[in-house]
N, C-alpha and C positions, 0 to 999 in steps of 0.2 A: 493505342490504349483508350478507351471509353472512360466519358467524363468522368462517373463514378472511380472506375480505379485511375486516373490522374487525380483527384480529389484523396482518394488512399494516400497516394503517394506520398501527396506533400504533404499531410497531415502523418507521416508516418513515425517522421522524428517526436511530434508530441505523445506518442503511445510509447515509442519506447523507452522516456522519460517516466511514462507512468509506470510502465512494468518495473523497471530497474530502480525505482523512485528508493527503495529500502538498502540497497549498496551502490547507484549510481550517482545519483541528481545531485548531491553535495561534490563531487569532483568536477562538474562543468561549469568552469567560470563565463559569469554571464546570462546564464539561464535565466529566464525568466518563473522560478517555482511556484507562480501564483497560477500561471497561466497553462502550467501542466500536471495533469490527474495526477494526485496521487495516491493509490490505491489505500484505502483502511479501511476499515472493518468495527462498525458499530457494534456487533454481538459479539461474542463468544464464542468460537470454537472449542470442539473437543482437545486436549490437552494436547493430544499425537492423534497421526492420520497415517492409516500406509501408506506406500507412495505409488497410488495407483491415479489415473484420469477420474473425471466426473462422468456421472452416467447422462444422458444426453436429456432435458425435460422434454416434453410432450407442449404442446401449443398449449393446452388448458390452464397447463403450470404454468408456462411461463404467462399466461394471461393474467393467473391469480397474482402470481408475484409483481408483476405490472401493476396492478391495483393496489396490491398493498406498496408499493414502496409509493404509489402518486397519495393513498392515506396518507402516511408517514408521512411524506415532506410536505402538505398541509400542515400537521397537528407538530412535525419540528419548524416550521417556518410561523405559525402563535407562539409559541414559546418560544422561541429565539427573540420574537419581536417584544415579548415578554419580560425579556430580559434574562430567561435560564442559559447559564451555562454551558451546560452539556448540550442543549439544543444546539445553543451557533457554534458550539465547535464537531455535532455530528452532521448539523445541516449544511457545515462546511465541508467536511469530509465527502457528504454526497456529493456534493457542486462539483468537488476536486472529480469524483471517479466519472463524474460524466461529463467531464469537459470534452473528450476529440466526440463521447454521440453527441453531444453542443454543437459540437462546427455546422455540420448538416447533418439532421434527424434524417433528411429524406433520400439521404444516398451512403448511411452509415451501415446497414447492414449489406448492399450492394458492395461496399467499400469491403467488408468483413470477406464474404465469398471470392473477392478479386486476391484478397493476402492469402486466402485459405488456397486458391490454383497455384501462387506462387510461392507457397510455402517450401524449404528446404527439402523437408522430412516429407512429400506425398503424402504418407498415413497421418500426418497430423491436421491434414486437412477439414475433417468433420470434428473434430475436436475444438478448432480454430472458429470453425464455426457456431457450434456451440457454446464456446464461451462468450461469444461476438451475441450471439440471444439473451443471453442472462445479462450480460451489461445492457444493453438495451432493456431491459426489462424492469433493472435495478433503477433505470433511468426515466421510467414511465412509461416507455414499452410504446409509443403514437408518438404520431408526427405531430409538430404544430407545437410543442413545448418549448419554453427558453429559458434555461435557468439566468440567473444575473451574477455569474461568474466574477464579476468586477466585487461582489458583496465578498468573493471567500475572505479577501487578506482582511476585510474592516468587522467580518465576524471573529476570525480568528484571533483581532483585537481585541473585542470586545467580552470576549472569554478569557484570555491573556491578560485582562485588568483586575478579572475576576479570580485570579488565581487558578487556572485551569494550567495545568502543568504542561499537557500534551499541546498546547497552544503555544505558551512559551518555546517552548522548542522546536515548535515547527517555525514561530517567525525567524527565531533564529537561524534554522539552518535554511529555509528560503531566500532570508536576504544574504546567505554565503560570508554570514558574519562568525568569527571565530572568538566564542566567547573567553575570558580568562577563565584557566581552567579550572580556578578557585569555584566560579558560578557553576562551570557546565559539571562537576563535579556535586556541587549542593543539589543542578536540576536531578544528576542521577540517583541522588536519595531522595530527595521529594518524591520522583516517579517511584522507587521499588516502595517505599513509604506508603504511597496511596496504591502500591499493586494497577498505577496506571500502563496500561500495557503500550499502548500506541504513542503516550510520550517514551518508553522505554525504546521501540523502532524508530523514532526522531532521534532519540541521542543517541542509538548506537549506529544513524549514520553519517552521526558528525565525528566518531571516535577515530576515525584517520588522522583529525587534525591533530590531532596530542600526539605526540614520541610516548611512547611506551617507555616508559625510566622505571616502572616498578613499582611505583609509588601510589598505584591503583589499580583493578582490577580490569578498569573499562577503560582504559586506552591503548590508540594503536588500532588498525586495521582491522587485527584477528578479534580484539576484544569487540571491537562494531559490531561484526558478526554473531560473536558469540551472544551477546545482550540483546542482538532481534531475537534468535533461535532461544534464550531464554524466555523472551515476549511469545514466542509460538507456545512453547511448552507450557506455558502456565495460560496456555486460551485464546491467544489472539489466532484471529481469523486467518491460519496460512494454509489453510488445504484445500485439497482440489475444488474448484468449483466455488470459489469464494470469490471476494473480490483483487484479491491481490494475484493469484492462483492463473484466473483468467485475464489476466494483463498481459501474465508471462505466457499465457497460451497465447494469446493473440501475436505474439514475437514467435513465435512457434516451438515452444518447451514447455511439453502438454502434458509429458509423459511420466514429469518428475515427482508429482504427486502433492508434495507441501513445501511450503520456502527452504524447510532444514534441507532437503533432498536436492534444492534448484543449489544450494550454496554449494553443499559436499561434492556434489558430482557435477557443476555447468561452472561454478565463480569460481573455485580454488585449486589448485593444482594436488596430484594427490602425496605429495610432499608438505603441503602445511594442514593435509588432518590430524596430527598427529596432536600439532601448535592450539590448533581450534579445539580439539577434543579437553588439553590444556586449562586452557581460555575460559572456558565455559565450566570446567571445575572449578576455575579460582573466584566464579561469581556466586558459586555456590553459599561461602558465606551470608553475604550482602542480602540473603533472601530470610526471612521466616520458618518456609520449610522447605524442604530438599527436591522442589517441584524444578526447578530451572536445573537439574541434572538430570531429569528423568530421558531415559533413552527409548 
């Protein structure tokens, strides 16, 4: 094995914490979740996405995109410093998605080509690899960068004091602390409340920890699920080519097109769609308007 894919390697567990980060990271006791990506999504996506792969960019694009994300985390790293809120909890969000290109810039896409030969699926190989460009991209795209990884948890603080909701609930389900559910119930009206979508993907992967008794909408397994896929529907970033998208391509499941599609057909068995389908009606209330049902 060449150094570059032995380097893959053992960094390979921190990628799949980042891919899985939205129905995984909260079952592994012990993990360290400061210390692995975890994938989200500053803009917006389209409400729904088919479930087709990303088209492949061109060097120029991914050059441009390279430059604007090294803008951005300039103009979010004065503002953070600033004091804005939304800065240090999206300047954190970045830090999170490019922690495994962190380890070594200079053998991460060498590392990307070595997972893409070894990938299960053979045809998901240039897939693999092109989503392995686009994080790299998102990341500043050049060698010689070091973000200060050690800053995510004390931004995500300092947003968290601030009332930033989607912070609050990531310290909490990083430090694999189980809130009483009187709280983690008020966080999930704060968040539908402020229509924040990425605190709504923090707490619906903490929604295993509750027994499902009835007494709510968002608890229990299927409702976890269900309250991301309601965060996809109403705009968070889960289709192809995104940043979450390409987490889960780089584990090689390139093909599923947006996270609703990675759950229904790679996380669930197809005996509890029926549950999930359910699930996701019964949050239908809790919303304003009938967006988190749309198929």
């Amino acid at each position: 094995m060449t150094k570059a894919g032995a380097w893959f390697a053992g960094g390979l567990g921190v990628l799949l914490m980042g891919g899985m980060a939205w129905s995984v990271l909260q079952r592994s006791p012990g993990v360290d979740a400061e210390a692995a990506p975890v994938p989200t999504a500053p803009q917006r996506a389209a409400a729904t996405a088919p479930a087709v792969t990303a088209l492949p960019m061109s060097a120029a694009s991914l050059a441009r995109m390279a430059e604007q994300a090294n803008a951005e985390l300039a103009q979010l790293n004065i503002a953070a410093q600033a004091g804005d809120r939304l800065a240090q909890r999206t300047l954190a969000e970045r830090y999170e998605h490019c922690t495994f290109v962190n380890l070594s810039r200079a053998d991460y896409l060498r590392g990307v080509e070595h997972l893409a030969d070894g990938a299960f699926d053979p045809t998901a190989g240039p897939a693999i690899i092109d989503a392995g460009r686009r994080i790299y991209a998102r990341c500043g795209g050049k060698e010689g960068l070091r973000f200060p990884l050690t800053a995510v948890r004390s931004l995500r603080r300092q947003a968290a004091a601030q009332g930033d909701v989607a912070s609050q609930a990531w310290l909490h389900m990083a430090t694999l602390e189980t809130l009483d559910k009187a709280d983690y119930l008020d966080l999930i009206e704060q968040s539908i409340a402020a229509d924040d979508l990425n605190a709504m993907r923090y707490l619906g992967q903490m929604a295993y920890r509750y027994d499902d008794d009835g007494s709510h909408p968002v608890l229990g397994e299927l409702a976890g699920y269900a309250l991301q896929i309601a965060a996809c529907r109403r705009g968070a970033d889960c289709v192809a080519g995104g940043p979450l998208m390409d987490q889960f391509c780089q584990m090689g499941s390139c093909g599923s097109g947006d996270y609703e599609q990675v759950v229904r057909h790679e996380l669930l068995a197809p005996g509890q769609l029926a549950r999930l389908d359910a699930a996701i009606e019964r949050l239908t209330p809790l919303f304003p308007d009938p967006v988190a049902a749309r198929r």
